[in-house]
KEKE-3310 file (N, C-alpha, C; in steps of 0.2 Angstrom, whole numbers, plus 5000, padded with zeros to 4 digits):
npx = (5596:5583:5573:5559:5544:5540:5524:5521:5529:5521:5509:5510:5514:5502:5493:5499:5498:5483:5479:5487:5479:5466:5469:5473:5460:5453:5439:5422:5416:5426:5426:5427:5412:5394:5379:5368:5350:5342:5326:5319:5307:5297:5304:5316:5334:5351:5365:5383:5391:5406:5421:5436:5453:5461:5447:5438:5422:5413:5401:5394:5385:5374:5363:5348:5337:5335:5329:5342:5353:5348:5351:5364:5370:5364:5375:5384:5383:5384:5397:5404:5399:5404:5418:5421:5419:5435:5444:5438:5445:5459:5461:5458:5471:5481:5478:5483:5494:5502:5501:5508:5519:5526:5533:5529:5520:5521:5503:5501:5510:5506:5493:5494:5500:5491:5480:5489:5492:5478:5476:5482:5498:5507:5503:5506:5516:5524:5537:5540:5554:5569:5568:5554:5552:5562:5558:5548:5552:5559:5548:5544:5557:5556:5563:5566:5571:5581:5584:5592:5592:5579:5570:5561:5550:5549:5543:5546:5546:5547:5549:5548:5552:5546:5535:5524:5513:5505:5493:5486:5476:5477:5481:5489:5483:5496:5498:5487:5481:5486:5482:5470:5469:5467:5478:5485:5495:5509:5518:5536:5546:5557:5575:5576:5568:5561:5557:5548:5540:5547:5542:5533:5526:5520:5516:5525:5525:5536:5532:5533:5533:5543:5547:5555:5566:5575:5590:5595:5605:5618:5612:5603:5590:5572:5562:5548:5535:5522:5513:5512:5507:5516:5532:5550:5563:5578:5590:5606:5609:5596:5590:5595:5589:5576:5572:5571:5557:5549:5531:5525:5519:5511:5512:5498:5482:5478:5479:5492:5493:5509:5525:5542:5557:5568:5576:5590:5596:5591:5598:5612:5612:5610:5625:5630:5627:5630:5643:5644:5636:5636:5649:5641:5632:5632:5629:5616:5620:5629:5616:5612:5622:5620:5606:5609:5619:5610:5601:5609:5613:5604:5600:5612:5612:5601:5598:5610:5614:5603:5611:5624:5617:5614:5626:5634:5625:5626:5641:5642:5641:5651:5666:5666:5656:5659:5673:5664:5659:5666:5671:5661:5657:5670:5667:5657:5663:5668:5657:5649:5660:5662:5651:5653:5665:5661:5653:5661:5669:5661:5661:5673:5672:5663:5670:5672)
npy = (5555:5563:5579:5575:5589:5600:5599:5587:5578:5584:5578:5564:5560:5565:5552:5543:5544:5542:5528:5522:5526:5522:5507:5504:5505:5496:5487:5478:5485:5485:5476:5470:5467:5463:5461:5452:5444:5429:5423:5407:5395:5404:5412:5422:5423:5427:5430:5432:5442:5440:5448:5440:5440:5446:5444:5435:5429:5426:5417:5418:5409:5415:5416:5414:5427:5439:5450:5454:5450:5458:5471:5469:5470:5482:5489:5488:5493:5504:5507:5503:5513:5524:5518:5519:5533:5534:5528:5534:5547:5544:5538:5551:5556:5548:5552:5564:5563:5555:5563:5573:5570:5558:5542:5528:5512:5499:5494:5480:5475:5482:5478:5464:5465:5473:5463:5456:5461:5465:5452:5452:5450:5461:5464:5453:5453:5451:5460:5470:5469:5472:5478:5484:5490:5498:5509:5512:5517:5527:5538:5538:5547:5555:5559:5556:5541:5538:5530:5512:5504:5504:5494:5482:5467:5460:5454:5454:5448:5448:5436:5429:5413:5412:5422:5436:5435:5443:5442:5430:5423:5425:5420:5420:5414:5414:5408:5404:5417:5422:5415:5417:5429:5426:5429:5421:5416:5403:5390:5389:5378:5370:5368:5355:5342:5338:5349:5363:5373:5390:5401:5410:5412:5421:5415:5418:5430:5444:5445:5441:5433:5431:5422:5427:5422:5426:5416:5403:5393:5387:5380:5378:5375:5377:5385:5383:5394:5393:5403:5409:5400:5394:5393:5397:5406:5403:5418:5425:5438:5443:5444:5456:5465:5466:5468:5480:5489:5499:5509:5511:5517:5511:5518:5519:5517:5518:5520:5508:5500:5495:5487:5493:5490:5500:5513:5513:5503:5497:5500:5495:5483:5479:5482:5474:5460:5462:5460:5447:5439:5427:5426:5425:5433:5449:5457:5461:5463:5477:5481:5482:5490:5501:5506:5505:5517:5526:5527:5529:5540:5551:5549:5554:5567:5571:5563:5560:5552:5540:5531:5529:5523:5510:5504:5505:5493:5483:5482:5478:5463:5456:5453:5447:5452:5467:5466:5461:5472:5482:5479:5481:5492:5495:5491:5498:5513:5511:5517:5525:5538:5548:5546:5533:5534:5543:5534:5525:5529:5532:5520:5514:5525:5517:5505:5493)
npz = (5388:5394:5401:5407:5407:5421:5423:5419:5426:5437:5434:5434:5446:5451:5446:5449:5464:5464:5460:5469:5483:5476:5477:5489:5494:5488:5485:5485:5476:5466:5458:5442:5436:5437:5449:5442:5440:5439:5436:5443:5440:5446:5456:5461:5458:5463:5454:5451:5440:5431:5425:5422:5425:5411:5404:5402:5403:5417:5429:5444:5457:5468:5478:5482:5480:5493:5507:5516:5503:5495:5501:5500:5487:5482:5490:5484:5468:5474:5479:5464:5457:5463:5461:5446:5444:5450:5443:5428:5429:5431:5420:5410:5417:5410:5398:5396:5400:5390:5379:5385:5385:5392:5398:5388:5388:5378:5370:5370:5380:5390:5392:5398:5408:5416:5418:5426:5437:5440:5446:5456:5457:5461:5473:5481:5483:5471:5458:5445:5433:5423:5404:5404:5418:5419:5410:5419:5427:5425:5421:5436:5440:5433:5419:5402:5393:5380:5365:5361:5372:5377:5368:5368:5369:5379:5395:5413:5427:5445:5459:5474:5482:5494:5495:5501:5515:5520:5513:5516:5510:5496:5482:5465:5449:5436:5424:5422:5422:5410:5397:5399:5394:5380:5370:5363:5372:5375:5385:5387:5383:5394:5395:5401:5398:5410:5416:5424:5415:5416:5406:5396:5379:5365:5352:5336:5340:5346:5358:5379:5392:5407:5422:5438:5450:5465:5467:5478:5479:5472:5461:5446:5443:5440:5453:5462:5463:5475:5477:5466:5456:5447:5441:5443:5436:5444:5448:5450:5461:5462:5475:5478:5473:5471:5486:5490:5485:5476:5473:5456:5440:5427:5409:5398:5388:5400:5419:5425:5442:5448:5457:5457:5456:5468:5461:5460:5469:5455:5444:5450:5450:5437:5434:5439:5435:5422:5421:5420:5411:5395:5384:5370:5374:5374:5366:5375:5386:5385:5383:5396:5401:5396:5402:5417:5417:5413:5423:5435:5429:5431:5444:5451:5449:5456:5466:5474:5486:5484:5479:5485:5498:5492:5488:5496:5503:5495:5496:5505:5507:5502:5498:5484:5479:5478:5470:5458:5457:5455:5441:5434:5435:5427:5415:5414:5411:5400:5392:5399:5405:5414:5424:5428:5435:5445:5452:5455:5465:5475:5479:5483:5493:5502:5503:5515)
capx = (5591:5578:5570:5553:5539:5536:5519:5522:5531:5515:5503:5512:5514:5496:5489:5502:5493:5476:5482:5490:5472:5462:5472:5470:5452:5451:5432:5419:5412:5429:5427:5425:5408:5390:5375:5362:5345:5337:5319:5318:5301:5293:5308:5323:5342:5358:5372:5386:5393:5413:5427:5443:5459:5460:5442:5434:5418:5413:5396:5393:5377:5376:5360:5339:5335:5329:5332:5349:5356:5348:5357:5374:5369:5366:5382:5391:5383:5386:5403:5403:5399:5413:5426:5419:5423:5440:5445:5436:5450:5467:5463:5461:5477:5482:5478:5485:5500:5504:5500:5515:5527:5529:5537:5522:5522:5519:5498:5501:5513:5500:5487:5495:5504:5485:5478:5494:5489:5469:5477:5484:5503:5510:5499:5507:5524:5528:5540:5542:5559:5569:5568:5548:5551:5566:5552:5543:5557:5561:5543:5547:5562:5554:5566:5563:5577:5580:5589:5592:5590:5571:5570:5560:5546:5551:5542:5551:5541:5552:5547:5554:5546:5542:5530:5520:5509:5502:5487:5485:5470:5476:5485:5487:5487:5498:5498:5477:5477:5488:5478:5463:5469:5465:5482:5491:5502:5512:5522:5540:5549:5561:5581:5579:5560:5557:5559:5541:5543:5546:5539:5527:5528:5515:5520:5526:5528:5540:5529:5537:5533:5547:5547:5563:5567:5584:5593:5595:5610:5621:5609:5598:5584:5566:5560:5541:5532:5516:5507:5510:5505:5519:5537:5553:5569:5581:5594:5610:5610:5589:5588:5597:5587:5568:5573:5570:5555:5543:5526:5525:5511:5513:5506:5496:5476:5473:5487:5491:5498:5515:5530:5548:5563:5572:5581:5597:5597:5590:5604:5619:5612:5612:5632:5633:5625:5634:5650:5640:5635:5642:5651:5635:5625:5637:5622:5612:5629:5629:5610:5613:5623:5617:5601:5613:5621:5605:5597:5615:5614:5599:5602:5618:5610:5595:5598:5616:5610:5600:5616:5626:5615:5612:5632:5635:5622:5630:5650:5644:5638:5657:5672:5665:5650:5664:5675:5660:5652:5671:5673:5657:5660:5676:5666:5653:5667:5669:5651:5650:5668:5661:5647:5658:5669:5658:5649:5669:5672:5658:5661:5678:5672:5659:5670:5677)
capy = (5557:5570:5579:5579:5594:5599:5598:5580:5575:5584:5572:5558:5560:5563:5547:5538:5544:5539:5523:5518:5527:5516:5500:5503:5507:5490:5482:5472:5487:5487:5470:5470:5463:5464:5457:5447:5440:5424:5418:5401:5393:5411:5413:5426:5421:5432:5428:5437:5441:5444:5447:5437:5445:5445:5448:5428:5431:5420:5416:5413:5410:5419:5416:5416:5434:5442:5457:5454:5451:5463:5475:5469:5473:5489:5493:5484:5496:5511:5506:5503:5521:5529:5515:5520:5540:5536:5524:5537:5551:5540:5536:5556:5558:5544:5552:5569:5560:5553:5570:5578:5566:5554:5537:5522:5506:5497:5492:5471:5473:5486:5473:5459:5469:5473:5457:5451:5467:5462:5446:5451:5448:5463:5466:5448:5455:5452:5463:5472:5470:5471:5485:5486:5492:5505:5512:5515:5522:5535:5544:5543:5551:5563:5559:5552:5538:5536:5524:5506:5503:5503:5490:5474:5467:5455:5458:5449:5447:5445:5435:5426:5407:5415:5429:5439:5430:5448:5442:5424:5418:5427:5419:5424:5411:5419:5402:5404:5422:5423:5408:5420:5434:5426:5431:5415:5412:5396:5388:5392:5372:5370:5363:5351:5341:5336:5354:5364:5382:5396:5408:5411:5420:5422:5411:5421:5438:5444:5447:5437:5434:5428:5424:5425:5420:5424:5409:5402:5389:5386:5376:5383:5371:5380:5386:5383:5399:5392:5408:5411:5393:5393:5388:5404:5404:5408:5423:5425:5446:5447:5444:5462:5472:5467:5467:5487:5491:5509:5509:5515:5518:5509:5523:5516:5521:5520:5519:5502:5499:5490:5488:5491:5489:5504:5514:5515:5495:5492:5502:5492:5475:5478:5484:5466:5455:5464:5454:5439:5438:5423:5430:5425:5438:5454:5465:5461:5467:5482:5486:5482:5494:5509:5506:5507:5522:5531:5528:5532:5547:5555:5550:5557:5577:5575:5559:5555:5548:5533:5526:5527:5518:5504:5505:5502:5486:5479:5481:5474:5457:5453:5455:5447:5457:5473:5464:5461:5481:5487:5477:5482:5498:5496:5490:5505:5516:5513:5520:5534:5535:5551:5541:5527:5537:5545:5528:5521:5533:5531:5514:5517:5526:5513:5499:5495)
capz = (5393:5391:5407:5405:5407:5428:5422:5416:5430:5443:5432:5434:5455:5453:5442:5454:5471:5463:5459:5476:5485:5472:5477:5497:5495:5484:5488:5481:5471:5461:5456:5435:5433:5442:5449:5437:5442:5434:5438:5441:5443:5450:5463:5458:5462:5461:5453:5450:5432:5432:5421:5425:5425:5403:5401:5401:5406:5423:5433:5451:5461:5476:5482:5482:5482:5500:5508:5514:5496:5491:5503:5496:5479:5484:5494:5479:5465:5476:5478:5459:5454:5464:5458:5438:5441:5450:5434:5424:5431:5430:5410:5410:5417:5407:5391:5397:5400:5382:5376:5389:5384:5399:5395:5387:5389:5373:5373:5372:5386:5396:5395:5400:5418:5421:5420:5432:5444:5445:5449:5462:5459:5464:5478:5485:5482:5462:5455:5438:5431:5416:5400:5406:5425:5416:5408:5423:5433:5421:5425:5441:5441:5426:5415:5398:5388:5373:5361:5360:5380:5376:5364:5371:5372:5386:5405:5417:5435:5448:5465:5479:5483:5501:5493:5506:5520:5523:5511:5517:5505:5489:5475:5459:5445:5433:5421:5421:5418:5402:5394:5398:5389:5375:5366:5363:5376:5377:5389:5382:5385:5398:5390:5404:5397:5415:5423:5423:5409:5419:5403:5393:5374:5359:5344:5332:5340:5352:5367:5382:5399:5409:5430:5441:5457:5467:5469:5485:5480:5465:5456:5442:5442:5440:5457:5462:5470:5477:5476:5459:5452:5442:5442:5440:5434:5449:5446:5455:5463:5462:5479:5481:5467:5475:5493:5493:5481:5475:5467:5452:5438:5419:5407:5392:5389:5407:5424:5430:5448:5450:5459:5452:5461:5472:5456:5462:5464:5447:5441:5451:5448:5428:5433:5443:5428:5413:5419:5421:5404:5392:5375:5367:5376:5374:5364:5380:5392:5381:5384:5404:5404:5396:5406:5423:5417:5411:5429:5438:5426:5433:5451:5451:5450:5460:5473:5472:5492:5485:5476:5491:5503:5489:5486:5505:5504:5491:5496:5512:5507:5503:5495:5479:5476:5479:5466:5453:5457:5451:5437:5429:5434:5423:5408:5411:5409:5392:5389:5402:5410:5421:5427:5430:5439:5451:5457:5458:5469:5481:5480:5489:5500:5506:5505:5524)
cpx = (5588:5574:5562:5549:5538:5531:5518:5523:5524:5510:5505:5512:5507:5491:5494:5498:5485:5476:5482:5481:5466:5465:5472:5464:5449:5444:5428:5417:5419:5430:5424:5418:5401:5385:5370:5357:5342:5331:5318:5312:5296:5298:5317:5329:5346:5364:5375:5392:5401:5417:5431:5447:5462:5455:5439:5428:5414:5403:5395:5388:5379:5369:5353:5339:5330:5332:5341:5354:5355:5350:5363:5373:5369:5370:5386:5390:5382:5395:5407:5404:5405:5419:5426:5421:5431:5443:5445:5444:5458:5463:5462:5466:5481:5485:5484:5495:5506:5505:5507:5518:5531:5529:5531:5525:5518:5509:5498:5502:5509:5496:5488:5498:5496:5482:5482:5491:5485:5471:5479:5491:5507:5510:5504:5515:5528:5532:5541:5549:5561:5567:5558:5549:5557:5562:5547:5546:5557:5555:5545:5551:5562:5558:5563:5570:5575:5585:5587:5592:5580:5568:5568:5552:5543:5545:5544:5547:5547:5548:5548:5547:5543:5538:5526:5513:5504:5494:5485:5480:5471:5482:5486:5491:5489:5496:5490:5477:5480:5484:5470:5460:5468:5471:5488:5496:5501:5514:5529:5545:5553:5569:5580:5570:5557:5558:5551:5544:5542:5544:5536:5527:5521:5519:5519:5528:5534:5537:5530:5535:5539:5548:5553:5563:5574:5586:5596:5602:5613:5617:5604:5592:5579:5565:5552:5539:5523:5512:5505:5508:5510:5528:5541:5560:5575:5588:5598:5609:5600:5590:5589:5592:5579:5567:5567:5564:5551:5538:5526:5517:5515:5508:5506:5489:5474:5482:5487:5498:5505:5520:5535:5553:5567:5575:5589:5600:5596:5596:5611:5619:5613:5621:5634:5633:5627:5640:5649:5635:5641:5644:5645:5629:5627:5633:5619:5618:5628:5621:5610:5615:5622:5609:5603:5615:5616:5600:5603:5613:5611:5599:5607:5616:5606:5595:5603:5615:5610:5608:5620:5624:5615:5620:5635:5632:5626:5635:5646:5642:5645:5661:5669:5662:5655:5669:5670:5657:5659:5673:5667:5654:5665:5673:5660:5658:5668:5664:5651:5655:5666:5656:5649:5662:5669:5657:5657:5669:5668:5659:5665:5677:5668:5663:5675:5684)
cpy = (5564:5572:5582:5586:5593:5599:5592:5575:5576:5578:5567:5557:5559:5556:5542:5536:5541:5531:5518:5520:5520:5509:5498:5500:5500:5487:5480:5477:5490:5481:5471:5466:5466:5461:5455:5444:5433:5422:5412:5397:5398:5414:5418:5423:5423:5427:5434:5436:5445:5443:5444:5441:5441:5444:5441:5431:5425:5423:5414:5413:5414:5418:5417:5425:5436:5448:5458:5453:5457:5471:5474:5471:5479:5493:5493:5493:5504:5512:5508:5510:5526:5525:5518:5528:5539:5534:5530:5545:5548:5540:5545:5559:5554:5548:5559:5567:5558:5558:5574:5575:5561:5549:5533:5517:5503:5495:5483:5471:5474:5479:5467:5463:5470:5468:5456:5457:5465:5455:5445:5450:5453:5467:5457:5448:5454:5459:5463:5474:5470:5478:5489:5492:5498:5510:5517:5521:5529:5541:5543:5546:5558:5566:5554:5550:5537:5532:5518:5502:5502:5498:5484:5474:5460:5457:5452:5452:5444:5444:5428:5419:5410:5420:5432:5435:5437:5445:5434:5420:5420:5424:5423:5418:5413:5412:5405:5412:5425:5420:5414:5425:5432:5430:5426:5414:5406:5395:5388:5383:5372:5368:5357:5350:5340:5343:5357:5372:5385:5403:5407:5413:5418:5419:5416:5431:5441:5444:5441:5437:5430:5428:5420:5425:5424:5416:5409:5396:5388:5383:5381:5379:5375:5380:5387:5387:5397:5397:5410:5406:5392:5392:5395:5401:5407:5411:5425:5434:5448:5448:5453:5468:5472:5466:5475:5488:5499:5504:5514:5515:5517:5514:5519:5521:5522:5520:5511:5502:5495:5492:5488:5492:5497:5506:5513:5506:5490:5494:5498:5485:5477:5479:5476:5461:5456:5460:5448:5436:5432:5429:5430:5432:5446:5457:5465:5464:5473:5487:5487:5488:5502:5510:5510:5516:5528:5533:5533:5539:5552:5555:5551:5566:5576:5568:5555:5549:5541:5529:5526:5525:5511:5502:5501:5496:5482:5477:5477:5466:5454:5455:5455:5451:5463:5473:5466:5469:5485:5485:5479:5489:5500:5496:5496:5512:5520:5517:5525:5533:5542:5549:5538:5529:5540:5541:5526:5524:5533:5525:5510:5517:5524:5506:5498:5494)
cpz = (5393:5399:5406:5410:5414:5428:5421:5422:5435:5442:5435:5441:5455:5452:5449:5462:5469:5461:5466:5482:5481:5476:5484:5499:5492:5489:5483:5475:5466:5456:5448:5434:5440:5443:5445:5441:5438:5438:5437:5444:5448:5454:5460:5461:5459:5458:5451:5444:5431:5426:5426:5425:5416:5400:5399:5408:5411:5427:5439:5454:5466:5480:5480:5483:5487:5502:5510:5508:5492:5494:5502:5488:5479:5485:5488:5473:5468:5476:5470:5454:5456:5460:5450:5441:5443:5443:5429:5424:5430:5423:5409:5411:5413:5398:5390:5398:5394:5380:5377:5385:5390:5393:5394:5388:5381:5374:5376:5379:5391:5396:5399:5408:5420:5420:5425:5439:5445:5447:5454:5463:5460:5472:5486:5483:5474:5460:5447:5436:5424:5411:5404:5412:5422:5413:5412:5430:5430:5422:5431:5442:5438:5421:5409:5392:5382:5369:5361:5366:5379:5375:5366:5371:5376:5394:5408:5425:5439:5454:5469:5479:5489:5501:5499:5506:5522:5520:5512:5511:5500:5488:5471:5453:5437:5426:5418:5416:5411:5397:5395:5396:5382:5368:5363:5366:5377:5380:5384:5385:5387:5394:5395:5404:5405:5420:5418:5417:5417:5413:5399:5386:5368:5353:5339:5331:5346:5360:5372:5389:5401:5418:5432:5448:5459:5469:5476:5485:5474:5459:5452:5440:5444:5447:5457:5466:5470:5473:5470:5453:5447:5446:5440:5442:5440:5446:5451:5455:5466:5468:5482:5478:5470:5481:5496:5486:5480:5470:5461:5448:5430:5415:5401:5392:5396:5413:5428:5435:5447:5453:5456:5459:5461:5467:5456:5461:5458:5444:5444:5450:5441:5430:5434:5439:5424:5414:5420:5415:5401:5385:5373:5366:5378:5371:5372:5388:5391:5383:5392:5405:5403:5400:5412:5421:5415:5419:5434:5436:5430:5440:5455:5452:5454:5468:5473:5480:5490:5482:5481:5495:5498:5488:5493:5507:5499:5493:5504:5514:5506:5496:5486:5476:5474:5470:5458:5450:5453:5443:5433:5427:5428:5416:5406:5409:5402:5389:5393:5406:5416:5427:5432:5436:5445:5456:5460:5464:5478:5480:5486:5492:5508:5507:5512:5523)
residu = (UNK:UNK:UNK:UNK:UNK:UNK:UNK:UNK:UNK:UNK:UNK:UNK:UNK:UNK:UNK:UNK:UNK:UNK:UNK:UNK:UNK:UNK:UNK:UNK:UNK:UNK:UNK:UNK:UNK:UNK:UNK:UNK:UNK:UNK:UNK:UNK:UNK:UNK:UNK:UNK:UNK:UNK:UNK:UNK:UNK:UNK:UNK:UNK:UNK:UNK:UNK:UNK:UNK:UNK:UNK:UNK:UNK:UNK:UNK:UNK:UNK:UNK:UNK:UNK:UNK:UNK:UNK:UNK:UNK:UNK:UNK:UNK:UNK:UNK:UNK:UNK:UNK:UNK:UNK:UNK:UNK:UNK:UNK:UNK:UNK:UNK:UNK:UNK:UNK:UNK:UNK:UNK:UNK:UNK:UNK:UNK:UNK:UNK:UNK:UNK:UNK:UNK:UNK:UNK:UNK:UNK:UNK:UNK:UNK:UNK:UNK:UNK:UNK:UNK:UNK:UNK:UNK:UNK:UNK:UNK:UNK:UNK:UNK:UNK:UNK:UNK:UNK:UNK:UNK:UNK:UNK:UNK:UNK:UNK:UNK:UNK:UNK:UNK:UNK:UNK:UNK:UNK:UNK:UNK:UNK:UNK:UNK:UNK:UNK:UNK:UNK:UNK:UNK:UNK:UNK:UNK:UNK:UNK:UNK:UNK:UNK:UNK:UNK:UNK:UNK:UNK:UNK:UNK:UNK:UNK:UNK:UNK:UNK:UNK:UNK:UNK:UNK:UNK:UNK:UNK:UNK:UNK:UNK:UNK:UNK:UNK:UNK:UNK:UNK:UNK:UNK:UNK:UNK:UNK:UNK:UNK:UNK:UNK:UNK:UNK:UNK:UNK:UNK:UNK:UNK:UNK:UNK:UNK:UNK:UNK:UNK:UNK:UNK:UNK:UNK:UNK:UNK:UNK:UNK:UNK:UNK:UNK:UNK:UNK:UNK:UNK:UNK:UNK:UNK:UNK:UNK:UNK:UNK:UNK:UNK:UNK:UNK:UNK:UNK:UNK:UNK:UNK:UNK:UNK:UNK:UNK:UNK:UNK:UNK:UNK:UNK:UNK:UNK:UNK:UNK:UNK:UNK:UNK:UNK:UNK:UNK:UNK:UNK:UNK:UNK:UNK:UNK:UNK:UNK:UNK:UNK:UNK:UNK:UNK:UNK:UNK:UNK:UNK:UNK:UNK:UNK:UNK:UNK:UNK:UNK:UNK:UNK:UNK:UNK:UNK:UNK:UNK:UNK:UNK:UNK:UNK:UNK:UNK:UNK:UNK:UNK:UNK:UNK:UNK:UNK:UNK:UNK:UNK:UNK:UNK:UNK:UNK:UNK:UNK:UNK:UNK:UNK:UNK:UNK:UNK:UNK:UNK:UNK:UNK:UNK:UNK:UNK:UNK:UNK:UNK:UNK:UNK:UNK:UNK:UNK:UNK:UNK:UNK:UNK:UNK:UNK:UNK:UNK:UNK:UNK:UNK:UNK:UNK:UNK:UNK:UNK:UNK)
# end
């Protein structure tokens, strides 16, 4: 763990706030595409000319050209100009970014989170988990990883079937908008042929989408979340790691918005799932946990706090949770035994 540049880390607050301001302010004039005219037998009609989310280019009438249309054209392409300079300022701090030395996101992977963004699925509660959202954390916390903790180019979406009602008419269908990035995503074949895929990958390369649910009962049959038109693999602990979330900002050539889950609980869920790994998946236990103890690590000097509130949710859900947070504590041990030893300690002194 490396601590990056207070210059690196101000950018990064700032591409963040302009981000979260953009995404408030969201209206028609951010909308990727613009208004057209056609004359049809002497008589002009609008339509409107849009990108999708992955850049399939779409048409939609709107209407006979009268004055009030053409006062929404207006609004739109005034709107349009201010959205085009802030955009044009986030890819500035963008570039400035790469330069300092903040953490990247590979480009494939960037493109596809910003399609799933203009889709809308973190805005309707999706979460970014997984090596991607470690990646995101580390700027925010202003530190920068390094090693074999890195190493994926998995993105793993985490989101509850009961997604947020705050936006009642939005969707987002994730299925559609991979298929219209035009990158070859598949459906990835369920082991059980009559359950729907939960992921998605590009034949022949590693790039991977994968959606996860918490599990709501012992069973592990595909869970279907409406919102997201698609169908997700339930995971015993999520519900603990996207209960509490932050916004963050993926750096590539531009900033894409996302949600990653509370640091502190990305870091104890990897502790809770490393001993919940079969023998098979003992490289993947191994990168768990030096994830956890790379995040532990940093939040340990500057908010040892966050581990202690998330420490105390955890031991309070029951014995076993307590059981599985010391055991995997045991096995972080072996990697960082002061680390390990710290968290043990507050673990203790939260457990009743």
């Amino acid at each position: 763990m490396q601590r990056q540049a207070l210059e690196v880390q101000t950018l990064y607050a700032e591409m963040l706030e302009q981000l979260v301001a953009l995404e408030a302010g969201r209206a028609i004039g951010h909308v990727p595409g613009g208004f057209v005219t056609k004359n049809v037998k002497g008589n002009d009609y609008y339509y409107f000319q849009h990108l999708e989310p992955g850049g399939m280019k779409r048409q939609a009438y709107v209407g006979r050209r009268d004055a009030i249309l053409d006062a929404v054209v207006e609004r739109f392409e005034r709107g349009h100009k201010a959205f085009e300079a802030d955009a044009a300022s986030i890819q500035r701090l963008a570039s400035l970014l790469r330069v300092g030395g903040a953490m990247l996101t590979d480009a494939p992977s960037a493109r596809v989170l910003s399609a799933l963004a203009d889709a809308g699925v973190f805005r309707l509660g999706g979460v970014l988990v997984g090596t991607h959202a470690f990646t995101v954390i580390g700027n925010l916390l202003g530190v920068r990883w390094t090693g074999a903790a890195m190493r994926t180019q998995d993105l793993d979406v985490a989101a509850s079937a009961r997604m947020s009602v705050a936006v009642p008419d939005l969707t987002a269908d994730i299925p559609g908008v991979l298929e219209g990035l035009d990158m070859g995503f598949l459906p990835v074949p369920a082991f059980d042929p009559a359950s729907p895929s939960t992921s998605f990958k590009v034949r022949g390369q590693g790039l991977r989408v994968d959606l996860i649910t918490p599990s709501r009962s012992a069973g592990t049959a595909p869970v279907l979340v409406p919102r997201l038109k698609a169908a997700a693999q339930p995971l015993r602990y999520l519900d603990f790691v996207i209960e509490s979330t932050v916004r963050g900002a993926v750096v590539d050539g531009r900033g894409v918005l996302v949600s990653v889950p509370d640091p502190a609980r990305f870091a104890l869920h990897k502790v809770l799932i490393a001993g919940e790994r079969p023998v098979i998946a003992q490289a993947k236990s191994e990168k768990d946990l030096r994830q956890a103890a790379a995040v532990l690590g940093a939040l340990l000097e500057d908010r040892e706090g966050d581990i202690a509130l998330a420490l105390e949710d955890a031991a309070g859900r029951g014995e076993g949770w307590r059981m599985r947070l010391a055991r995997g504590l045991s096995a972080l041990a072996r990697l960082e035994p002061q680390t390990a030893e710290w968290v043990s300690r507050m673990l203790d002194a939260v457990t009743p």
